[in-house]
C-alpha positions as CSV (number, residue, x, y, z in Angstrom):
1,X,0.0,0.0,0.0
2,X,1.4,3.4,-0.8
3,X,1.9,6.1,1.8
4,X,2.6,9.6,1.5
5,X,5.7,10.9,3.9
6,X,4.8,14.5,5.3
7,X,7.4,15.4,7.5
8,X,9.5,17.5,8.2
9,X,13.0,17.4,6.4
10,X,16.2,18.6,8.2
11,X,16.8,21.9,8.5
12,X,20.0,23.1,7.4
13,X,22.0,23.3,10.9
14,X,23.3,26.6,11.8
15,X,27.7,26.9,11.5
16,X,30.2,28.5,10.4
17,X,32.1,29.0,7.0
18,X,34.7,26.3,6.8
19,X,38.5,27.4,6.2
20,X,40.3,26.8,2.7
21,X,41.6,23.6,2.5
22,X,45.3,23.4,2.9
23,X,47.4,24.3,0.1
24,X,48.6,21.2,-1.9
25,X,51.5,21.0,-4.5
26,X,54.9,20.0,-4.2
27,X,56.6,22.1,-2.3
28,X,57.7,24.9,-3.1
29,X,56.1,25.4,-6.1
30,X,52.8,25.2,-4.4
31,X,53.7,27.4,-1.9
32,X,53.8,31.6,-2.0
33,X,55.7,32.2,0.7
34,X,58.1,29.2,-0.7
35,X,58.3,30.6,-4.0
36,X,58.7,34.6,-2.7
37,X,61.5,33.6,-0.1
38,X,63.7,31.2,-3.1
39,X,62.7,34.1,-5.5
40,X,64.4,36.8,-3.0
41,X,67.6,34.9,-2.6
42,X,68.2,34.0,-6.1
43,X,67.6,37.4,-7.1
44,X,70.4,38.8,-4.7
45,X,72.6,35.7,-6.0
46,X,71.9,35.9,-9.3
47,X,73.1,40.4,-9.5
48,X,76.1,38.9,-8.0
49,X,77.2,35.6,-9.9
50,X,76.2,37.7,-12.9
51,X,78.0,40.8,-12.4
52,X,81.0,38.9,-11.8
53,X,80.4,36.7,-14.8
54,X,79.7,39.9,-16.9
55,X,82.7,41.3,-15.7
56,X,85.4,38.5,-16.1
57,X,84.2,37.9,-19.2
58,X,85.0,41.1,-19.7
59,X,88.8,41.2,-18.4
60,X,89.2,37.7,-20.1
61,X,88.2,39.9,-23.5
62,X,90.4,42.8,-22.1
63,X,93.5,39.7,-22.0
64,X,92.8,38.3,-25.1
65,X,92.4,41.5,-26.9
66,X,95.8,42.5,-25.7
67,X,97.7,39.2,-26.4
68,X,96.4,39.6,-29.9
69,X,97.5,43.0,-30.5
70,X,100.8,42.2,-28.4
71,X,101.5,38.5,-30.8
72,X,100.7,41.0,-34.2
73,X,103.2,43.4,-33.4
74,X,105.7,40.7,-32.4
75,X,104.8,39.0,-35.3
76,X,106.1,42.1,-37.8
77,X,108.8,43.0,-35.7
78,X,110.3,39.4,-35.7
79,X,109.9,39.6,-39.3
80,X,111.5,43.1,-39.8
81,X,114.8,41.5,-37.6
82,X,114.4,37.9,-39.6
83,X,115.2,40.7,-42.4
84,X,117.7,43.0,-41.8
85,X,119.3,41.5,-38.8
86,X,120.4,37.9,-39.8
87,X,124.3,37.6,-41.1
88,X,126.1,33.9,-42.0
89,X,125.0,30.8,-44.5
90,X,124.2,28.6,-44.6
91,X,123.9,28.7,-41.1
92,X,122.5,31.9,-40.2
93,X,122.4,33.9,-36.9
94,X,121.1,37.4,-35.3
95,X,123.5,39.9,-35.4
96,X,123.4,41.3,-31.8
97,X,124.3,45.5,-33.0
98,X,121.1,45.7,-36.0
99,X,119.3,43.9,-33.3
100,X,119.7,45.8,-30.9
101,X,119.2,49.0,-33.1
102,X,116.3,47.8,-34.1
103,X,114.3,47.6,-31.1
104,X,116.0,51.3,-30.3
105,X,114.5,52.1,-33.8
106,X,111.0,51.0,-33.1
107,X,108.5,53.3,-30.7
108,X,107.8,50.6,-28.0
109,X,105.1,52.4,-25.8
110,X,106.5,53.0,-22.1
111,X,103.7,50.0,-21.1
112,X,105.4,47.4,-23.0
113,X,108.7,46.1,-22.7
114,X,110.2,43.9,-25.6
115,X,113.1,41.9,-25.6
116,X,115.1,39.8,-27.8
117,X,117.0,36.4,-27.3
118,X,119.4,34.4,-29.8
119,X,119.2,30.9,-30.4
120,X,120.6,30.0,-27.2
121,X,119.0,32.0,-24.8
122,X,120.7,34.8,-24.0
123,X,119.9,38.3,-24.0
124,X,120.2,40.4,-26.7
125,X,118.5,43.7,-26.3
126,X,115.9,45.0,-23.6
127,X,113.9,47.8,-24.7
128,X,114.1,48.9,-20.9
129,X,117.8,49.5,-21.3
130,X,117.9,50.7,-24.7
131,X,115.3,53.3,-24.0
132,X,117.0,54.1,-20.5
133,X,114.5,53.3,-18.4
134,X,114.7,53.7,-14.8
135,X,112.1,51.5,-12.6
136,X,111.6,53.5,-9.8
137,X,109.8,52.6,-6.2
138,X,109.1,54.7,-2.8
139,X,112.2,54.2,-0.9
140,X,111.5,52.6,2.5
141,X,111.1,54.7,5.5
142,X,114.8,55.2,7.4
143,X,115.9,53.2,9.3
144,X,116.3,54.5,13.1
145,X,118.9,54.0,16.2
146,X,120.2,50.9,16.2
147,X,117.8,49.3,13.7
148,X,118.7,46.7,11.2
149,X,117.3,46.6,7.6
150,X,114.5,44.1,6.9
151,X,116.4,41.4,5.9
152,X,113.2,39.0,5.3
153,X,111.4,41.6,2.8
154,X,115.0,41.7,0.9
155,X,115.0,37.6,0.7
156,X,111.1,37.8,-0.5
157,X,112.2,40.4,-3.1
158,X,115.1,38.3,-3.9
159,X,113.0,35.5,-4.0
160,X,110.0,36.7,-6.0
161,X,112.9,38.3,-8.6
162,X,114.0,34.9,-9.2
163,X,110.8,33.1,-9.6
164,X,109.8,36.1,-12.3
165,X,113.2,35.4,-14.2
166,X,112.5,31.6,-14.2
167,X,109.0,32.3,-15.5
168,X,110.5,34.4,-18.2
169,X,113.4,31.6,-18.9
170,X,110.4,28.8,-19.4
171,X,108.5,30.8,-21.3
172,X,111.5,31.8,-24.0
173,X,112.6,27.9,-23.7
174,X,109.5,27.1,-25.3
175,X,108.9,29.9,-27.6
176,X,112.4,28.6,-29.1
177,X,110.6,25.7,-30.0
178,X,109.2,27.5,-32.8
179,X,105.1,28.0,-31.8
180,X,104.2,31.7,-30.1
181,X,103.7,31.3,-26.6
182,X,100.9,33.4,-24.9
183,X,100.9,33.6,-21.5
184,X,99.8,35.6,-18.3
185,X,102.6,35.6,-15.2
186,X,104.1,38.0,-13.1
187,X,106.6,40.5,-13.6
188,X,109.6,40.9,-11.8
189,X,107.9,43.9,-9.6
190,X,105.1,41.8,-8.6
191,X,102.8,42.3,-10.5
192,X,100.5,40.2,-13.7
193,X,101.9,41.2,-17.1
194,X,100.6,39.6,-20.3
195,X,103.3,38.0,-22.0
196,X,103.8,36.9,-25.5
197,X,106.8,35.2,-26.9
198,X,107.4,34.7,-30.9
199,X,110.1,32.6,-32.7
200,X,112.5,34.7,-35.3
201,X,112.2,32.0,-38.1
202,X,114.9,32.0,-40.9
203,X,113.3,29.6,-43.1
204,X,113.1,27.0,-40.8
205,X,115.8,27.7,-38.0
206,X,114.8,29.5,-35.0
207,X,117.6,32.2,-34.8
208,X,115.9,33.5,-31.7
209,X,112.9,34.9,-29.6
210,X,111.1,38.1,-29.2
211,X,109.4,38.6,-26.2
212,X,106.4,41.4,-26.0
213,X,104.9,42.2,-22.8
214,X,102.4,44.5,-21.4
215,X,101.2,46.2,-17.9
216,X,98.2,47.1,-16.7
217,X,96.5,43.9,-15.8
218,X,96.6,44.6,-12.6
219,X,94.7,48.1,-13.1
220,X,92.5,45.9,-15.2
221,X,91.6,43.1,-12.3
222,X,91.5,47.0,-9.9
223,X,88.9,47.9,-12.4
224,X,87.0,44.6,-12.5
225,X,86.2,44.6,-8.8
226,X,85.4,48.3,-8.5
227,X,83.2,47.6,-10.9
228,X,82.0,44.8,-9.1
229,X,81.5,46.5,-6.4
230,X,78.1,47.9,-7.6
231,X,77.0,44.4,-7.9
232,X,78.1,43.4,-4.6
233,X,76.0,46.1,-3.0
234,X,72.2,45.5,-4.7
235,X,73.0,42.1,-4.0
236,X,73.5,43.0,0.0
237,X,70.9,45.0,-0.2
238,X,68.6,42.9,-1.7
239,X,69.2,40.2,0.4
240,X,68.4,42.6,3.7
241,X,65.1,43.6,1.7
242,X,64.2,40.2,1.2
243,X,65.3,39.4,4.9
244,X,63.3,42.3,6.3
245,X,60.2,41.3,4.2
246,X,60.4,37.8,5.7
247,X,60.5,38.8,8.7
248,X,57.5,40.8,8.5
249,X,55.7,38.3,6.3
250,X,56.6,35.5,8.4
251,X,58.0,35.8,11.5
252,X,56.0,38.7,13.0
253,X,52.6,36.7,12.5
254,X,53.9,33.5,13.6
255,X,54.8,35.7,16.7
256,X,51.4,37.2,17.1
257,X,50.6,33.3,16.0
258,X,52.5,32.6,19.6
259,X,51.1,35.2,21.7
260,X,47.1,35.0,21.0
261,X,47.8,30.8,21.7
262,X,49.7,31.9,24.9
263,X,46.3,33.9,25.6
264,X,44.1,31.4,25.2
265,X,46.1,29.1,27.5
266,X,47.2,32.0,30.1
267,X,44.1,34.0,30.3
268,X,41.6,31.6,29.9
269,X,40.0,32.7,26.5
270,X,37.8,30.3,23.9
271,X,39.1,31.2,20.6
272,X,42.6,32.8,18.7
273,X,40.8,36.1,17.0
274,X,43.4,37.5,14.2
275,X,40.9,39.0,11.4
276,X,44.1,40.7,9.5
277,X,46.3,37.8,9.3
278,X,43.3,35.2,8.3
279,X,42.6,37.5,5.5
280,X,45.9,36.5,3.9
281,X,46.0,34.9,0.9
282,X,48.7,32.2,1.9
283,X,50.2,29.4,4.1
284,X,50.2,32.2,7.4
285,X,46.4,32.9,6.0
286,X,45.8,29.0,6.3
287,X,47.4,28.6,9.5
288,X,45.5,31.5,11.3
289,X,42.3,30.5,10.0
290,X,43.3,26.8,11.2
291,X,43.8,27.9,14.6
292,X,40.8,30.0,14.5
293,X,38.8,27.2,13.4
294,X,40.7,24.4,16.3
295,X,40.5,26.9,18.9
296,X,36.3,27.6,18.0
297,X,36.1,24.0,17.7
298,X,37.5,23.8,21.3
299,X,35.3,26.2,22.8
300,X,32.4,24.6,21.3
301,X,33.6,21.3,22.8
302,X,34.3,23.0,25.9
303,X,30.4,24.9,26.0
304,X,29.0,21.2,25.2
305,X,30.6,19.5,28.1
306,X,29.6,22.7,30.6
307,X,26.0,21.8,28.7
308,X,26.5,18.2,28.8
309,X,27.2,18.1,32.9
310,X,24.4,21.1,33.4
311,X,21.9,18.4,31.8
312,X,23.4,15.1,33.9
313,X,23.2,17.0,36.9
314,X,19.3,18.0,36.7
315,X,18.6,14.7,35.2
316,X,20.3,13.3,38.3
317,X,18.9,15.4,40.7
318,X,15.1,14.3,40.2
319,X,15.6,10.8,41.2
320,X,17.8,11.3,43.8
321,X,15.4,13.9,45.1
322,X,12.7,11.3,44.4
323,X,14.9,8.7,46.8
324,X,15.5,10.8,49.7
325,X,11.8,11.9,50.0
326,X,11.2,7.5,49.6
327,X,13.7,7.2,52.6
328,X,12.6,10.0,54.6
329,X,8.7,9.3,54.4
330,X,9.6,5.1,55.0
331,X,10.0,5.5,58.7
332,X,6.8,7.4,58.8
333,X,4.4,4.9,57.0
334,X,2.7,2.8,59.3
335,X,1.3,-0.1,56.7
336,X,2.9,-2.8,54.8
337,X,1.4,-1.6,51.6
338,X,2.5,1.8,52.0
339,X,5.9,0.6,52.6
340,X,6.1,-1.9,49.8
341,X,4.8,1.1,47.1
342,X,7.8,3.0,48.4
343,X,10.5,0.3,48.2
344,X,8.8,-0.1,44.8
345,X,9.5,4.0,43.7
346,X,13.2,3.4,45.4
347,X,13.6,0.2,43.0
348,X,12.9,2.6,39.9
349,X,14.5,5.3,40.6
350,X,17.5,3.5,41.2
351,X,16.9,1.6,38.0
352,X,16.5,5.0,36.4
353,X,19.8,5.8,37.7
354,X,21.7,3.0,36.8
355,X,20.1,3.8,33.1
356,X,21.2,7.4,33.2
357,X,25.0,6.7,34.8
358,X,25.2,4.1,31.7
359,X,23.8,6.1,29.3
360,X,25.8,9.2,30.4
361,X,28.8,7.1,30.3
362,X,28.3,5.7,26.9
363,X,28.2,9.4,25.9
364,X,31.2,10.9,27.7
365,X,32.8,7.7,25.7
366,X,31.7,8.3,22.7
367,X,34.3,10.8,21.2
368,X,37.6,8.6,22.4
369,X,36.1,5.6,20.8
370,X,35.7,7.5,17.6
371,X,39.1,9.2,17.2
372,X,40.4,5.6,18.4
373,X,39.1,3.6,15.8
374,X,40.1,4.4,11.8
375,X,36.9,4.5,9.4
376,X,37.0,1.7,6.9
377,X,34.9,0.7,4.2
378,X,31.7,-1.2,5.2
379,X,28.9,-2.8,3.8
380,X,25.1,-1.5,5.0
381,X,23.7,-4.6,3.5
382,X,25.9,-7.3,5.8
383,X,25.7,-4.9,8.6
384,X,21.7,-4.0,9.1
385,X,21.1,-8.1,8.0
386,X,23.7,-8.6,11.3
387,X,21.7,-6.4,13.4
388,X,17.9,-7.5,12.1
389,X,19.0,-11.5,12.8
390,X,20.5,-10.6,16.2
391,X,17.3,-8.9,17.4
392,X,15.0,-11.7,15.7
393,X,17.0,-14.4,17.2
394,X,16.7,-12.7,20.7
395,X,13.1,-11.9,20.7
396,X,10.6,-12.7,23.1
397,X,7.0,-13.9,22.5
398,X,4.4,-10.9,22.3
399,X,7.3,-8.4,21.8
400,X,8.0,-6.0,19.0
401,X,9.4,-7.9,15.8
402,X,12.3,-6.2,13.6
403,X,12.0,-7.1,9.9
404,X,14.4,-6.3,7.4
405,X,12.3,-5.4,4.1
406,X,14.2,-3.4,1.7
407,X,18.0,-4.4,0.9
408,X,20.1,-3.0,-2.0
409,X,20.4,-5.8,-4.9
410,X,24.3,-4.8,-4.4
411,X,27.0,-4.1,-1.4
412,X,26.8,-0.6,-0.2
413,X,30.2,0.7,0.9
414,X,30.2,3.3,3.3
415,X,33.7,4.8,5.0
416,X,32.9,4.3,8.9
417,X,33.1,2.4,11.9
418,X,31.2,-0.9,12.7
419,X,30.7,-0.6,16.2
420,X,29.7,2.8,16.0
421,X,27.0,3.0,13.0
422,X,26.0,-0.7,14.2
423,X,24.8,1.6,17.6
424,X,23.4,4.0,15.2
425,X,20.9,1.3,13.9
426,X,20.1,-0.1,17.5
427,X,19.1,3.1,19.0
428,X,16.2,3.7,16.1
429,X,15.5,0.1,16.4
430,X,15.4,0.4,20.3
431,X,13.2,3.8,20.3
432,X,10.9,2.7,17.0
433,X,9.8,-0.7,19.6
434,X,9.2,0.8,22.5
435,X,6.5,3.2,20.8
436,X,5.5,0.3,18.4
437,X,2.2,-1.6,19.9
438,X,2.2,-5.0,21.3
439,X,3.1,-7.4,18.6
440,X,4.0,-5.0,16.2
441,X,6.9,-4.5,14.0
442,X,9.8,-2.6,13.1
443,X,10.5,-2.1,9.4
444,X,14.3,-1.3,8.3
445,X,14.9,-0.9,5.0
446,X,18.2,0.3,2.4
447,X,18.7,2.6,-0.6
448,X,21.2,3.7,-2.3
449,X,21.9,7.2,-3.8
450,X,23.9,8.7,-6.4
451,X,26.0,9.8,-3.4
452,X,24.9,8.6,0.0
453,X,22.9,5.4,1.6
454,X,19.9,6.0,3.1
455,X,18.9,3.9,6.0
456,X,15.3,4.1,7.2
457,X,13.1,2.7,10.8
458,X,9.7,3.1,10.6
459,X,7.1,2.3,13.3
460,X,3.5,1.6,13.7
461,X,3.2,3.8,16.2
462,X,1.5,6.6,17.3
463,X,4.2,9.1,15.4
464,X,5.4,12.6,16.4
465,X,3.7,16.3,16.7
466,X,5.6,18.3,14.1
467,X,7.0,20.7,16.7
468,X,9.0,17.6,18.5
469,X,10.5,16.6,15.1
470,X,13.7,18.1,15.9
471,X,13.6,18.1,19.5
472,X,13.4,14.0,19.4
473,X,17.5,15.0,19.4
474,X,18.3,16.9,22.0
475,X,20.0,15.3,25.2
476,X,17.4,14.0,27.7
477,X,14.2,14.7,26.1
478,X,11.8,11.9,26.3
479,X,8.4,11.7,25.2
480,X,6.8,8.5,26.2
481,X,3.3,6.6,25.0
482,X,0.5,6.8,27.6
483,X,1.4,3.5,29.5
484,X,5.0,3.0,29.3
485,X,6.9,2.6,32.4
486,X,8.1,6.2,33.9
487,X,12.0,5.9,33.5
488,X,12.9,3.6,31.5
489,X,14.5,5.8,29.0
490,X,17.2,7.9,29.4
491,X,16.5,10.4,26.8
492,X,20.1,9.9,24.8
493,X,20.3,7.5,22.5
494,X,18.6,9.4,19.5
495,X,20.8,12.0,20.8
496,X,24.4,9.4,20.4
497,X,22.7,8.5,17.1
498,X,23.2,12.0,15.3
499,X,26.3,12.5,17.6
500,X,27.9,9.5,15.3
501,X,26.2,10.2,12.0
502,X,27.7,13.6,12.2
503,X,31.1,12.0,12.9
504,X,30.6,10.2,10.1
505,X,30.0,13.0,7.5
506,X,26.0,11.7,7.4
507,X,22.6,13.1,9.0
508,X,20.0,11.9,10.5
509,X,16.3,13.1,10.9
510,X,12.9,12.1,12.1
511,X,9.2,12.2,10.1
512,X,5.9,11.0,10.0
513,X,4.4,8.9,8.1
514,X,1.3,9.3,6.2
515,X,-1.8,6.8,5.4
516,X,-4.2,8.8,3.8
517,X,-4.7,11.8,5.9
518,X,-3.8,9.8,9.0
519,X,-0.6,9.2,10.9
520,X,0.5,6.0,10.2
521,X,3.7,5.5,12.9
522,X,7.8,7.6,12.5
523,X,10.3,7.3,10.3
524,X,13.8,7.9,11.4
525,X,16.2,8.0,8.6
526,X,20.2,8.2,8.4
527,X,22.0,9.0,5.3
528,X,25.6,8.7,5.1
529,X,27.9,9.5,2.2
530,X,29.1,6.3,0.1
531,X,32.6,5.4,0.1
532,X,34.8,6.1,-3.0
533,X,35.9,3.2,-5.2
């Protein structure tokens, strides 16, 4: 027979705007803050390594340009001594005089020095001496009273005059080889000279070697770094921008971050409040909303326990109150009936009691057993047959039957836990009998949705007033058919029952059902999301 539902659906409950999820990506890519703090550095390191590469490449050109230039006027003066310098056949030789004239003749600028070798090494002309040429230095401060002259700067001098002459001596050895010799080394007053060395050829004897060099490398590398130095000083200074910025970005909230948790624990307040910093559109954003939302979360916790042991203590209170007027009226009564209808009220209200303390206990319970336990995928099908066997197999003659009607023609995975939703599906079956009429049943029935399972108890009772259709879940209230026993519900377990479908990501709601125009008994109905495959 068809029956029309009229109820009343669940409201949407009252709450708050959840926070962005977290920020996924593989860090740091997915990250701002990540990518601003890498971007900041290799900025800084990037002005440096590229002035520096900018610049070397440009004294390496510097180098190169004067070895070329140095190697093409070597190359025409060894050709104008090959010419006009070289006496004897068929062996020839350099003539040391026209030589030596020569390199007098020729306009050597007062930054090069040339000089010219024969065949076996020895010095033939120096433009140095040949021009006259006086090196000159600051003379050392004198020397006073009794002091010696420095004899370990005259050994370094000594020293660093030899290694320059050795330099020079390799360098002519293998110029006389016959290939031109480039090189970079240092002079014999300390400092870098560029060097070339190029073979006089006489058809194919090497008669000798002309050696070309240059100063001014050192002014060059002087000019490289003072030109680096520009460099150098964006790169500090963008480096204390970018250290200044991430302090303010990042450490400065996570210090405010600090201090409003330090309030919270020191001063006693509910909730982290930091509208500026939640506003931000990254990781500090979604860390101060995150605490906004734990720290809500635990004050919301922390207001349902005050509620929670506000409600357990009145619920308490009226049977103890009940028991102590039973014990302080039994030594007044003067008849056995009189005293067996009161140790009859102090049986149930200590029954009542030992409901309640369970009940309550269950309750307080109820959250540690759910963090405890993982969710897992479970079938509805298995699980409600489980439950409709167990209370079929355990039923008493004349009591209220439990009938499992509707099942899906395939499993239904949901992700939760057994024990839990299995308590879920006892409590409706527990409240649908005890309004159900003697010999009645309780229907449960399964259906599955594009994205949740919906599982359904309905009654043959007397159903609900509209008004209580909501209130059916809040802690303690009972509303009890004319001639049940006074008591013997606690008033919680609808309340557990949308405790742990809201745990579970489901909801859970209460309707009436219609015959005709006629109430026909309640529905209470659970949905809870289905478990991806």
């Amino acid at each position: 027979m068809a029956s029309d539902i009229a109820t009343a659906s669940p409201e949407p409950r009252p709450g708050r705007r959840a926070s962005a999820a977290p920020r996924r990506g593989v860090w740091p890519l997915g990250s701002r803050l990540g990518r601003l703090i890498i971007a900041l550095n290799l900025l800084g390191l990037a002005i440096l390594v590229g002035g520096a590469l900018v610049l070397n490449e440009f004294r390496q050109g510097l180098i190169q340009t004067r070895l070329e230039s140095l190697e093409f006027e070597g190359e025409v003066i060894a050709k104008v001594i090959d010419e006009y310098a070289t006496i004897g056949e068929p062996e020839p030789a350099l003539a040391a005089d026209p030589a030596a004239s020569m390199i007098n003749v020729l306009s050597i600028p007062s930054t090069q020095r040339a000089r010219l070798f024969d065949a076996g090494g020895r010095l033939l002309a120096d433009s140095f001496v040949v021009a006259d040429r006086v090196d000159s230095s600051p003379l050392p401060p004198p020397l006073k009273p009794g002091e010696h002259p420095n004899a370990a700067g005259a050994r370094q001098r000594e020293a660093r005059l030899a290694k320059a002459r050795e330099a020079l001596a390799a360098e002519v050895r293998e110029a006389m080889r016959g290939e031109v010799v480039r090189n970079v080394r240092v002079g014999e007053d300390g400092n870098r000279v560029v060097s070339v060395s190029i073979p006089i050829r006489h058809v194919r004897a090497v008669l000798g070697v002309l050696t070309l060099q240059a100063t001014g490398v050192e002014q060059i590398v002087a000019a490289q770094r003072r030109a680096l130095l520009p460099f150098i000083l964006i790169a500090v200074g963008v480096t204390l921008t970018s250290s200044l910025l991430l302090t303010q970005l990042i450490a400065e909230p996570v210090l405010r971050l600090a201090r409003a948790a330090d309030r919270v624990r020191l001063q006693h307040s509910r909730a982290i409040a930091l509208p500026d910093l939640a506003r931000r559109d990254d990781e500090v954003g979604d860390l101060t909303r995150s605490l906004e939302d734990m720290t809500r979360a635990l004050s919301d916790r922390m207001q349902a326990i005050e509620r929670f042991a506000a409600d357990v203590a009145h619920e308490l209170r009226n049977p103890m109150t009940s028991i102590r007027s039973a014990v302080e009226t039994l030594d007044l009564v003067k008849t056995v009936e009189a005293r067996d209808r009161l140790l009859r009220i102090l049986g149930q209200d200590i029954g009542r009691m030992d409901r309640l303390i369970t009940d309550i206990s269950n309750a307080s319970r109820l959250d540690a057993e759910l963090a405890r336990e993982s969710p897992s995928p479970l079938d509805l099908n298995q699980l409600l047959a489980q439950v409709c066997e167990f209370y079929e197999a355990t039923r008493k003659p004349g009591e209220v039957g439990v009938r499992l009607v509707d099942q899906a023609p395939e499993p239904v995975h949901v992700l939760g836990r057994e024990g839990p939703l299995s308590q879920v599906v006892r409590n409706l079956i527990d409240n649908a009998r005890s309004f159900s009429p003697p010999g009645g049943e309780v229907r449960v029935s399964l259906r599955r949705g594009r994205a949740e399972a919906v599982v359904c108890v309905d009654d043959d009772g007397p159903g609900m007033p509209p008004e209580n259709l909501e209130t059916v879940f809040q802690r303690f209230y009972t509303s009890r058919p004319k001639g049940a026993a006074f008591g013997g519900n606690s008033g919680l377990g609808l309340a557990i029952a949308r405790q742990i479908a809201e745990a579970h990501g489901g909801r859970i709601w209460a309707e009436n059902r219609l015959a005709g125009q006629e109430v026909a008994g309640a529905r209470f109905s659970i949905a809870l999301p289905l478990a991806r495959s």
